[in-house]
C-alpha positions in Angstrom: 0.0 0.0 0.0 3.2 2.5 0.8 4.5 1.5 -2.2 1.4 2.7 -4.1 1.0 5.6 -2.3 4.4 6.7 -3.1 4.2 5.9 -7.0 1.1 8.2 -6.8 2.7 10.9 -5.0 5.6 10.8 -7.3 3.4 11.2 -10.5 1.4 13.7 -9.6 4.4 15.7 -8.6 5.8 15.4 -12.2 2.5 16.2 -13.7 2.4 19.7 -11.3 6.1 20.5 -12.5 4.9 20.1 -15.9 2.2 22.2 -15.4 3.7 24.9 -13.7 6.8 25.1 -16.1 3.8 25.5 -19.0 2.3 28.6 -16.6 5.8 30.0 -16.2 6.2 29.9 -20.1 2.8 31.9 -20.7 3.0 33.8 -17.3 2.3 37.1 -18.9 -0.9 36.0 -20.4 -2.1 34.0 -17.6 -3.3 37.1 -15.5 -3.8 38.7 -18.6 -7.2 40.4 -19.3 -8.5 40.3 -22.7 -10.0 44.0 -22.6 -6.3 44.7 -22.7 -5.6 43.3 -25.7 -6.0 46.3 -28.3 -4.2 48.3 -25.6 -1.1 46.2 -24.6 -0.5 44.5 -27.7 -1.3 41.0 -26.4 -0.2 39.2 -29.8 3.0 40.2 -29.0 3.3 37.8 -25.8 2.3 34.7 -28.1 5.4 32.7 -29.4 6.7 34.2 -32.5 6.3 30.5 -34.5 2.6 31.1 -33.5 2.2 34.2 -34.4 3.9 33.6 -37.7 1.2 30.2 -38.7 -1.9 33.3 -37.8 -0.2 35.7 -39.5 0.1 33.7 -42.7 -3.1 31.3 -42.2 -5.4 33.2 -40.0 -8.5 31.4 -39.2 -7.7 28.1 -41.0 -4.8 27.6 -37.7 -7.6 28.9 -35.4 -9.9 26.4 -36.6 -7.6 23.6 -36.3 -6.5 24.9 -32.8 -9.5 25.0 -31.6 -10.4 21.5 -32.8 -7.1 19.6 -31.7 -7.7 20.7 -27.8 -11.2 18.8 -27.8 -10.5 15.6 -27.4 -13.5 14.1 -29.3 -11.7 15.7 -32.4 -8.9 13.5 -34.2 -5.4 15.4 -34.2 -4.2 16.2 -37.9 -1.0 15.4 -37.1 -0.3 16.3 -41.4 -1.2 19.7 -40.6 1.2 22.2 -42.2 0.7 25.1 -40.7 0.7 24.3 -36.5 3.9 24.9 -34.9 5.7 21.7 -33.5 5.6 23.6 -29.5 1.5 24.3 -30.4 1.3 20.6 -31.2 2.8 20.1 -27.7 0.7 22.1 -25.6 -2.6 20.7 -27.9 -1.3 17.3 -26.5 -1.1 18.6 -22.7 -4.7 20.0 -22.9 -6.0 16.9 -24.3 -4.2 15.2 -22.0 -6.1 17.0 -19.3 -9.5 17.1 -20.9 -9.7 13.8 -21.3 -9.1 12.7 -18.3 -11.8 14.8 -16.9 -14.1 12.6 -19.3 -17.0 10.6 -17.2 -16.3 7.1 -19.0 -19.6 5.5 -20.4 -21.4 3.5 -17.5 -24.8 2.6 -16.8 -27.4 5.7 -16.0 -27.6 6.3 -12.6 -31.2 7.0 -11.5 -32.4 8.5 -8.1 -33.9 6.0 -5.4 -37.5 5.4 -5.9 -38.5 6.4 -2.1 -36.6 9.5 -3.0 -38.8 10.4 -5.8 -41.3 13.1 -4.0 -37.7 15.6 -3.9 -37.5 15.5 -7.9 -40.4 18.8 -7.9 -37.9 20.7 -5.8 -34.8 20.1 -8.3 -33.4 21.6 -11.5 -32.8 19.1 -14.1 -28.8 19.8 -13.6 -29.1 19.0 -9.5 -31.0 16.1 -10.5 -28.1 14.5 -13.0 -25.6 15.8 -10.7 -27.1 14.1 -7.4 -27.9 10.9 -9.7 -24.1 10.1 -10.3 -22.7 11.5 -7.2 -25.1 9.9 -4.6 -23.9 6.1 -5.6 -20.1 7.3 -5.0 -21.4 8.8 -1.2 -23.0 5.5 -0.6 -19.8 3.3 -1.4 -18.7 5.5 0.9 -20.9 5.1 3.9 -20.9 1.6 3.1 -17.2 1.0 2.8 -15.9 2.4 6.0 -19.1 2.2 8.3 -19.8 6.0 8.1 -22.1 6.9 11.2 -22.2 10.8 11.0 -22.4 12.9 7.8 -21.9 16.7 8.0 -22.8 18.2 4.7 -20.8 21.7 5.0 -22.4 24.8 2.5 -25.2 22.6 2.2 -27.7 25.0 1.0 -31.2 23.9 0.6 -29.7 20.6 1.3 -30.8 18.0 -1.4 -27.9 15.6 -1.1 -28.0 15.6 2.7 -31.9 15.0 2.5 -31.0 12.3 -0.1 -28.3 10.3 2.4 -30.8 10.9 5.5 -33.6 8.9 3.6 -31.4 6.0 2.3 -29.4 5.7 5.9 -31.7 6.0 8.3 -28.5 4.5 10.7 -27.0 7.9 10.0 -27.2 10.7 11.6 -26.5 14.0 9.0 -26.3 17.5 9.9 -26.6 20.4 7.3 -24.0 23.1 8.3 -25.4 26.2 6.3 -24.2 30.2 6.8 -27.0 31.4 5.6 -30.3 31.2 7.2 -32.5 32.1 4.7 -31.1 28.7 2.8 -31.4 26.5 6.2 -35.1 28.0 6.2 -35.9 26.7 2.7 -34.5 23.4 3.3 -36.7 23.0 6.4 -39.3 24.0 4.3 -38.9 21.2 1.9 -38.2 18.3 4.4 -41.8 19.5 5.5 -43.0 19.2 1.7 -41.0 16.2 0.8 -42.4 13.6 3.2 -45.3 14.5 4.9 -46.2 11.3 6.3 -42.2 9.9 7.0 -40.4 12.8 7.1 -36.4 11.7 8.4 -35.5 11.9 11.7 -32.0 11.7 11.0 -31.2 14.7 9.7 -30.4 17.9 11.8 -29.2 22.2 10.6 -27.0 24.4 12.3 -26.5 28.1 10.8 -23.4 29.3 11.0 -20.1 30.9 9.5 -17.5 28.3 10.1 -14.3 30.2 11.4 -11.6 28.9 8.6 -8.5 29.6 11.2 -5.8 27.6 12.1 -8.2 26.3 14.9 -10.4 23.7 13.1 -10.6 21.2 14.9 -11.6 22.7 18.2 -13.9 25.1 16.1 -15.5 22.4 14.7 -16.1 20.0 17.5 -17.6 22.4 19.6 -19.7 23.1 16.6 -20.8 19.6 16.3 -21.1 19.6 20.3 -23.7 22.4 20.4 -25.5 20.9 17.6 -25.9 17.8 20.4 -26.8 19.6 22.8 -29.5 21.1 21.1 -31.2 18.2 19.0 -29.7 15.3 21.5 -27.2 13.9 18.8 -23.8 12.4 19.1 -21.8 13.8 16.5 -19.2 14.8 19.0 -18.8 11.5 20.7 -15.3 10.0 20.0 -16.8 7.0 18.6 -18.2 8.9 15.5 -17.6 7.7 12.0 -17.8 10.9 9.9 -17.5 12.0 6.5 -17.3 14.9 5.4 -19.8 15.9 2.4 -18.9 19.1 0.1 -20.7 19.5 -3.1 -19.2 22.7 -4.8 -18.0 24.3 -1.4 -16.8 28.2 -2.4 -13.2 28.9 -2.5 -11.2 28.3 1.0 -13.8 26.2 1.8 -13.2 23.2 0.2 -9.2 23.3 1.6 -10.8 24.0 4.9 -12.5 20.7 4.5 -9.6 18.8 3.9 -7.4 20.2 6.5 -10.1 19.3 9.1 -10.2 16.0 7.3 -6.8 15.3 8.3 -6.4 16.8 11.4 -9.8 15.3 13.0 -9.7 12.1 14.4 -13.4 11.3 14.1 -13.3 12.1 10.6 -12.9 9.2 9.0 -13.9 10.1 5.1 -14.6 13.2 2.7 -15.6 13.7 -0.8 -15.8 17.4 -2.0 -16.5 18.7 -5.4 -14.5 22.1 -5.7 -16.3 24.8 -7.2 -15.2 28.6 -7.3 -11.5 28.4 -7.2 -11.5 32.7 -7.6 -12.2 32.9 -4.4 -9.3 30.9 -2.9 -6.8 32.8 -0.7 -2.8 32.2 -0.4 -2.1 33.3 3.1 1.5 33.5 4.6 0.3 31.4 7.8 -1.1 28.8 6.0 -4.9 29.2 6.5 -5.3 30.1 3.2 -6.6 28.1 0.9 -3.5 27.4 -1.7 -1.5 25.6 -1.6 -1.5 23.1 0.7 1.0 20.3 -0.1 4.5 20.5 0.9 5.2 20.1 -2.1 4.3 23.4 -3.8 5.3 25.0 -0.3 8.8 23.7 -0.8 9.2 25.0 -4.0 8.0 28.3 -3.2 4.5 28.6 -5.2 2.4 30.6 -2.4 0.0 31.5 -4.7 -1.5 31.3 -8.7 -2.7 34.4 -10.3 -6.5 36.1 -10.0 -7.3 35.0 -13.6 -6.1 31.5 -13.9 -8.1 31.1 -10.8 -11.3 33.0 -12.3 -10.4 31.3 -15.9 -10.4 27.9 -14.0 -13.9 28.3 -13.0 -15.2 28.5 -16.1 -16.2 25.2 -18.4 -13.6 25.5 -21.2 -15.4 22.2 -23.5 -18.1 25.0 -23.5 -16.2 27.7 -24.6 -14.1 25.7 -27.2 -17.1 24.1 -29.2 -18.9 27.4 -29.1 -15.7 29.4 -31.0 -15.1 26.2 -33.1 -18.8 26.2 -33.8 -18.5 30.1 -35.2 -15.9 29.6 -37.1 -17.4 26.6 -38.7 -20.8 28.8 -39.6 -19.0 31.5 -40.7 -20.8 33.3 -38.0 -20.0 37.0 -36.6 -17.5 37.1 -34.1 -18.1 39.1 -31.5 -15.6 38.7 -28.1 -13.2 41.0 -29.9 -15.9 43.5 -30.0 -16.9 42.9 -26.6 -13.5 43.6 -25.2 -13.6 47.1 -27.7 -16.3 47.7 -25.6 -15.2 46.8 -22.6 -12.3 49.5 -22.6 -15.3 52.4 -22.5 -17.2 50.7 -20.1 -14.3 50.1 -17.8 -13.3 53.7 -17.8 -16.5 54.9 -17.5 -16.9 53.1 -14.0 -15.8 54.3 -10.8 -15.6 51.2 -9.0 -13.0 49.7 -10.6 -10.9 49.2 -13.7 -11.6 45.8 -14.0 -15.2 45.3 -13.3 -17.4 42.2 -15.0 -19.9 43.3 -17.1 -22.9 41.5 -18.7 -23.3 42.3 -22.6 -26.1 42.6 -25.1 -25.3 40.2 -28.2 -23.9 41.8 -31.2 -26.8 42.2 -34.1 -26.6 41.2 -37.2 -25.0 44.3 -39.4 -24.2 46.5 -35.9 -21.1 48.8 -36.5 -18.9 48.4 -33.1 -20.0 52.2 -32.2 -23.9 50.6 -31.7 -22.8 47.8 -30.3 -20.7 50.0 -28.0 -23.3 52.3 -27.2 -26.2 49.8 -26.3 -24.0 48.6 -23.8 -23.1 51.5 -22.3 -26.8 52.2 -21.9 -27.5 49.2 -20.5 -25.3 49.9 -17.8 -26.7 53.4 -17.4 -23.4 54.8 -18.4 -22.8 57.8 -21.0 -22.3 56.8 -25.0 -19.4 57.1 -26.6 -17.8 60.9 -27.5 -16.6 61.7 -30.8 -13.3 61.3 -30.3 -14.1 57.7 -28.6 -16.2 56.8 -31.7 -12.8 57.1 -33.5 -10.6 55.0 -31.6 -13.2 52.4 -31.7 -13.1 52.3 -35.3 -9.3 52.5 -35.4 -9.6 49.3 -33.2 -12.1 47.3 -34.9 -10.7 47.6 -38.1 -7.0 46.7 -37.3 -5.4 44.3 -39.3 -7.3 40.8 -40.0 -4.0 38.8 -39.0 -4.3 40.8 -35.8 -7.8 39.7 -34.9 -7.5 36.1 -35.0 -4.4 36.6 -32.6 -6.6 38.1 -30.6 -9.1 34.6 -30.4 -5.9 33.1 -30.7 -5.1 34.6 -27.2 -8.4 33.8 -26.3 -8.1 30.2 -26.6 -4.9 30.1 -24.8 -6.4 31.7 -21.8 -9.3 29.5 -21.6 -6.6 26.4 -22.1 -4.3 28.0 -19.3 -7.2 27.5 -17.2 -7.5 24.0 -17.6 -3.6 24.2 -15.9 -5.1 26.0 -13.3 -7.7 23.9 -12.0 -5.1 21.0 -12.8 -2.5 22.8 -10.0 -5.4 23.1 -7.4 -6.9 19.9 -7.4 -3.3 17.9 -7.7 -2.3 20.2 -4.8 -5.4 19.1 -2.6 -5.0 15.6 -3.2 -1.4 15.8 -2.9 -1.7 17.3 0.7 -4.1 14.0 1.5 -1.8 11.5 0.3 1.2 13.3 2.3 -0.3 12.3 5.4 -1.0 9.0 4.1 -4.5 9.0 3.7 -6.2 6.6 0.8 -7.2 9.2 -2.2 -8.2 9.3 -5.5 -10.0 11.6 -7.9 -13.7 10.6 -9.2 -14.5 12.0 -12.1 -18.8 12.4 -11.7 -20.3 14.3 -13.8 -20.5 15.4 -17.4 -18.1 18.2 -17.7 -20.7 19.7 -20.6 -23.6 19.3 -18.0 -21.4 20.4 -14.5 -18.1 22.0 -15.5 -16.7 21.1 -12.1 -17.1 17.6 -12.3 -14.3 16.4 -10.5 -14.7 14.8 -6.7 -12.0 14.3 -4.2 -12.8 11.1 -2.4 -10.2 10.4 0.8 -10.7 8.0 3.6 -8.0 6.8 6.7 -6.6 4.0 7.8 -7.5 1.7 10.8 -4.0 3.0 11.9 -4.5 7.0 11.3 -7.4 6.6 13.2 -6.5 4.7 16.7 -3.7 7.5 16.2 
């Protein structure tokens, strides 16, 4: 089992040098913003063999870019016009993508006492709680799980879903917000009338995400026994851990209590909202949190590879590829044009998000412009501003499919990011021995964050 262990830790610390060698290649685009692009000449920050194939091919190296990074696509390997170091980082992406893949299994369908909860659910909770609810119940199964403590629960469907099929379990929703503990109480009331479960228990509250954790959160489990006569706190507890799509720090939170608790005996967490993640000097942060990356002096990853890694990039890939196919109007080149007016025209801050109206059919960039600026409530363009739009819209053709050139590579370099993060997590489990693996659950085209974290300890770690 060492031996294993080992050979695991080993490979994923070749597969994090890899990646981070590829971030320290690219680092100027990786917290790069694409509003910047017109202004900063991004094209110039791409390598100069790739800027030579779009300078000489334009969309035809765009096209096949974009196709060679989705692994469902065959690599044309004859291709004339990639680069040999484009060919490389295609084959890393793939690499990556396909791994994240949910491999073709038999369709997971909800329990049929569980039924009555489908009203309350969105189709995409319902596929997501149909494949991950079979990996919880290996779970509880495997290692004699007594306790689960669903943390960020929310209106707390997959806790309500374990309470029903373990009645033997006791489960308690740990919620901040009181409002969503209130609507969950709601539907237990809705969902089962006549056998509502007794084994399920909320406690509202912030969890304090300190270097305290453990005492934190056994007097948080003790309270909730005091008040609904439980015994999550007793030292004979089994528990695991449950976070699906926990927010930023939370999710490393999770795993350090994991480790550090010694009635925790499993946790599976789906990460979600990496932007949100903190690197603090005294470690409470939330990356990084292997040795590993501690040793060799990565403290923390930049705001947008973070943000980028949030977003589903099978999505964004088949959408441009799906443009450039039709022959369709572009229009994130013009939304960045836009962007620069919008940005200077608010206060807040130079690099605000903002929601866009979709380019028409035969809008000049100064409409397009100007609609969105109204939409914000935000003055139209001046005359002089009309200009430089135009100047920017109309610069050279070469120069626009660098900029979706530049586009892709961002949206790839956050496929790295999310890489780092979860190879960092599980990396800081397996350091202190603990048996872990990644599950992949979902459909990344149906949940981008698809990825679950699945760890469990030893007879051994726990008499320790």
């Amino acid at each position: 089992m060492e031996n294993k262990v080992d050979k695991e830790i080993q490979r994923l610390r070749c597969s994090m040098v890899e990646d981070l060698r590829l971030l320290n290649y690219f680092e100027a685009l990786s917290d790069f913003f694409m509003v910047d692009y017109y202004t900063h000449s991004a094209y110039d920050m791409l390598p100069k063999s790739w800027l030579e194939s779009v300078n000489q091919y334009g969309d035809v190296i765009l096209k096949q870019f974009c196709m060679s990074l989705l692994p469902e696509n065959p690599v044309n390997i004859h291709c004339p016009v990639m680069p040999l170091s484009m060919m490389c980082f295609i084959a890393l992406i793939r690499k990556k993508l396909k791994a994240r893949i949910k491999q073709p299994c038999s369709k997971h369908r909800l329990p049929i006492s569980c039924k009555a909860q489908l009203k309350f659910l969105k189709p995409k909770k319902i596929v997501e709680l149909s494949d991950m609810l079979p990996c919880l119940q290996k779970v509880i199964t495997d290692h004699n799980i007594t306790h689960v403590v669903d943390i960020g629960s929310g209106v707390g469907h997959a806790s309500r879903f374990i309470a029903k099929q373990n009645p033997q379990c006791m489960v308690l929703r740990i919620e901040a917000q009181s409002m969503l503990i209130n609507k969950a109480t709601d539907i237990d009331v809705q969902f089962d009338k006549l056998n509502k479960p007794q084994n399920i228990f909320s406690s509202v509250c912030r969890l304090n995400l300190d270097d305290n954790v453990v005492s934190s959160f056994l007097q948080l489990l003790s309270d909730a026994d005091n008040a609904n006569g439980t015994t999550f706190a007793c030292p004979e507890s089994r528990i695991l851990l449950l976070g699906l799509h926990p927010c930023g720090n939370l999710g490393s939170y999770m795993l350090r209590l994991f480790k550090e608790c010694c009635i925790c005996q499993s946790v599976v967490i789906v990460s979600c909202c990496y932007l949100f993640i903190d690197s603090e000097p005294d470690q409470t942060g939330g990356f990084p949190l292997s040795n590993f990356l501690k040793e060799r002096g990565v403290l923390s990853l930049s705001g947008q590879l973070k943000e980028q890694a949030c977003h589903n990039a099978e999505f964004y890939l088949s959408r441009l590829l799906g443009q450039l196919n039709n022959h369709d109007e572009l229009s994130q080149n013009w939304r960045s044009i836009a962007d620069i007016f919008l940005s200077k025209r608010e206060s807040k801050s130079s690099r605000s998000w903002f929601k866009f109206k979709k380019r028409a059919k035969g809008e000049n960039i100064i409409k397009f412009t100007n609609k969105n600026l109204v939409l914000h409530k935000l003055p139209e363009l001046e005359k002089e501003e009309e200009e430089l739009a135009i100047k920017l819209s109309f610069v050279d053709q070469w120069k626009t499919w660098a900029y979706y050139l530049v586009y892709v590579l961002k949206i790839s370099l956050g496929v790295i990011g999310e890489s780092i993060i979860l190879n960092d997590r599980i990396l800081f489990l397996l350091e202190a021995r603990c048996n872990s693996q990644f599950e992949i659950l979902f459909d990344p085209r149906e949940s981008s964050r698809n990825v679950a974290i699945v760890s469990s300890k030893t007879l051994l770690q726990l008499k320790n």
